[in-house]
C-alpha positions, -999 to +999 in steps of 0.1 A: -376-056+460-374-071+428-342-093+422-347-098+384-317-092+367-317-062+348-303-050+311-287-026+320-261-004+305-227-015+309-208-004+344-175+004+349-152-025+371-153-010+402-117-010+422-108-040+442-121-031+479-147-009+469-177-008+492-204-035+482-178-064+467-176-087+495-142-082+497-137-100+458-115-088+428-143-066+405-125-078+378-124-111+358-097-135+368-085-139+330-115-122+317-130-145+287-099-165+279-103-205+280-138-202+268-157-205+239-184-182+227-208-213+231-198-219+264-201-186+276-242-184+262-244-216+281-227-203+316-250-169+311-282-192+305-281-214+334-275-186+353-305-168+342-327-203+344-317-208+378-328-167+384-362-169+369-370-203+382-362-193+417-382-165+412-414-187+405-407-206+432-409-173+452-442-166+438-458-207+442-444-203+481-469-165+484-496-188+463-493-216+488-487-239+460-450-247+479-451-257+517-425-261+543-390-246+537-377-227+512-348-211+511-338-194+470-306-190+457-311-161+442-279-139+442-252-169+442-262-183+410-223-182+392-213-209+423-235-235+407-228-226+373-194-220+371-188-257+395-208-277+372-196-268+345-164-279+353-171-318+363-179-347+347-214-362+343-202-391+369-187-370+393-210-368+423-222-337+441-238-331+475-255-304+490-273-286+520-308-269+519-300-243+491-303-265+463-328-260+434-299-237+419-273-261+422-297-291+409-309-273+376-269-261+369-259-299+372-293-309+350-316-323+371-351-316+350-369-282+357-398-301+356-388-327+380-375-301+406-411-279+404-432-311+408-411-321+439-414-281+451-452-287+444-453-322+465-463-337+430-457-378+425-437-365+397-412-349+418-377-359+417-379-375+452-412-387+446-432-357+462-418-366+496-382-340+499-394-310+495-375-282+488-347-295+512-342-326+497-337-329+459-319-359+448-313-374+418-294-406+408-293-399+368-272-370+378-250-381+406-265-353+421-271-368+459-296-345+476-299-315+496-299-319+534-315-301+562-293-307+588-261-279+590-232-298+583-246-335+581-240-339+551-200-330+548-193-368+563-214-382+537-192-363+509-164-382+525-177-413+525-186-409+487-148-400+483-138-430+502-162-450+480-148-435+449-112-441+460-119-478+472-132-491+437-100-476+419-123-447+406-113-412+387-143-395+401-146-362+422-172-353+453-185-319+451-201-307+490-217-269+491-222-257+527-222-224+539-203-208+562-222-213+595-213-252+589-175-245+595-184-248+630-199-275+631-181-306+643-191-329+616-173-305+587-142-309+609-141-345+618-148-354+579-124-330+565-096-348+587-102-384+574-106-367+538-074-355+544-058-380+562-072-409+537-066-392+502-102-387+494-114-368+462-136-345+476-139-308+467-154-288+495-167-255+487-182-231+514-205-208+500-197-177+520-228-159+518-216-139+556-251-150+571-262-181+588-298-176+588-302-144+605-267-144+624-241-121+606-204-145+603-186-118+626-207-126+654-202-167+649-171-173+639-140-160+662-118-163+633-135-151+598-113-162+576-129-194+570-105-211+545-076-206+570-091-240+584-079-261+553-042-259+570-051-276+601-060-306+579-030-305+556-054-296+526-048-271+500-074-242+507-081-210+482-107-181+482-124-173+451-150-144+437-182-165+437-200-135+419-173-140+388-182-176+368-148-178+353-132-171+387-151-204+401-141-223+369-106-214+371-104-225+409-130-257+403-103-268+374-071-263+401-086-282+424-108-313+401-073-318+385-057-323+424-089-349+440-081-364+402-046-370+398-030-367+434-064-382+454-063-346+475-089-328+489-094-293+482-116-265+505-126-236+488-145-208+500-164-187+472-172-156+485-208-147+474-241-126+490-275-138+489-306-112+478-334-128+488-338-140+527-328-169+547-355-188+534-391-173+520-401-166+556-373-142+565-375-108+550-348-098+522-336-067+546-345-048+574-340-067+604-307-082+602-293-064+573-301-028+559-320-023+531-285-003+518-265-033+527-283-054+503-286-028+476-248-022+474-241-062+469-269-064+446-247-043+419-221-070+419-250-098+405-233-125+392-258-123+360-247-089+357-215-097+361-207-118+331-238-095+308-212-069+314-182-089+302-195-103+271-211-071+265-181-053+265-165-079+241-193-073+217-202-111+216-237-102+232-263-074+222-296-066+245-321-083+214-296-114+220-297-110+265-339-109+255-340-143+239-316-160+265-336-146+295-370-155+278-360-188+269-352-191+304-384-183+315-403-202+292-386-231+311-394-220+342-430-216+332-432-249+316-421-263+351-448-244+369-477-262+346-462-293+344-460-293+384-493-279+391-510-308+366-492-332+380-513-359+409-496-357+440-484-388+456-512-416+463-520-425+499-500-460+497-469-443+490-469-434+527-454-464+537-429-464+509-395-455+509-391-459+549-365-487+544-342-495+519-346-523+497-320-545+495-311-579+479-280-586+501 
């Protein structure tokens, strides 16, 4: 099934609770207001890089051009857009395994991210991470991680690092929801609470951990309930609707800023594609009907529709946006697959830190 987002004609906001929207508002939280025009090209352009560059990735993984894990973010796309472009450049964010999407919203280099996909020297870890693990210090932007949970801690300690040099920074750590259980999220959420860390921590709901449906891993689904046993402010967003995750991203960057409080915040969203590129997209653990109902609340779709209906966007102007988009993601491709991959003497690089202390 193709997950290429469409031009469609424009819908009709379907009622709050009506089959398919995860449970979110259809709606726009204050539809356009608190934007600019610009801004709103800019939100609707990352989110259609991050869609067509996923989508190549999806097509180098079938060429065997990307090995290992893969796992696309195809479907949650407004998360990473609409969270980015509400923190600084010095902030710092930190993710799990999901994280091309994320990386190209905060603006880590297409190029960069492909040649690291590819296992090119050119890669943003060197050729070495992998899918799992971009990283890159010129961004703050400090990696995806394979492990479920392991990373939440870190996110603490990076508030508690940010807090101990006087700093006005704010941690951003993605997980999804399977890592609620995990004892880590709880142990770091309780010092981040108990020391005054900045940290924002967003759960990307996307009601599957791998192949296991939320209701049948988690006795109590409402995730963000947890916030209270940590005396932390917790709110559920529409992580299909951009401005909806602006909106909450600015209550609670404005809280890690000026009070030092941590924030968890779970944006409801649905992935299209599967677990990772070797899980099928439907019909094992989800029906193929399932998938097609979320699919009309795109987040891409989503905002077309909105500035659509304002008239600020016409279908000749959605064609340039998505093909510059694509021209990106192609440039990527042929920059990572001319790229030399990673000499043998590298090997025995990077194994230890180097350190002048």
């Amino acid at each position: 099934m193709s997950t290429e987002a469409k031009r469609p004609p424009v819908q009709k906001r379907k009622e709050k609770g009506a089959p398919g929207d995860n449970g979110a508002d259809a709606g726009p939280s204050n539809d356009l207001a608190g934007t600019t025009r610009e801004l709103r090209r800019e939100l609707l352009h990352s989110m259609l890089l991050q869609r067509r560059f996923e989508e190549r990735c999806a097509e180098a993984y079938a060429l065997g051009k990307i090995g290992g894990f893969c796992h696309l973010y195809i479907g949650q796309e407004a998360i990473s857009t609409g969270v980015m472009s509400m923190i600084r450049p010095d902030d710092y964010v930190i993710t799990a395994y999901r994280d091309h999407g994320q990386a190209l919203a905060r603006g880590v280099s297409p190029r960069a991210i492909m040649a690291e996909l590819f296992g090119r020297d050119a890669g943003c870890s060197g050729g070495k991470g992998g899918s799992m693990h971009i990283f890159d210090a010129k961004t703050n932007f400090l990696g995806g991680h394979g492990i479920v949970g392991g990373h939440v801690p870190i996110a603490a300690g990076v508030g508690f690092a940010i807090k101990y040099k006087r700093g006005n920074q704010v941690c951003v750590c993605f997980f999804g929801e399977a890592a609620v259980n995990i004892g880590a999220f709880h142990e770091a959420l309780n010092l981040a609470s108990l020391w005054e860390l900045p940290v924002v921590f967003i759960i990307e709901n996307n009601r599957y951990g791998m192949g296991t449906a939320i209701s049948r891993s988690t006795a109590n689904e409402d995730v963000v309930i947890r916030a209270k046993g940590y005396r932390m402010e917790g709110e559920s967003v529409d992580g299909q609707d951009v401005f909806a995750v602006r909106e909450c991203m600015a209550r609670a960057t404005e809280r890690a800023r000026k009070e030092k409080r941590p924030t968890l915040i779970e944006m409801r969203t649905y992935r299209f594609m599967g677990h990772s590129m070797s899980d099928a997209a439907s019909g094992t653990y989800r029906t193929k009907d399932e998938l097609e109902e979320n699919m009309k609340r795109d987040p891409i779709l989503v905002l077309h529709n909105k500035m659509f209906e304002s008239g600020e966007l016409t279908e000749g102007e959605m064609h340039k946006i998505d093909d510059e988009a694509k021209a990106i993601a192609q440039d990527a491709w042929d920059f990572a697959d001319a790229s030399p991959e990673p000499p043998l003497e590298k090997l025995y690089t990077d194994v230890y830190s180097d350190t002048s202390s």
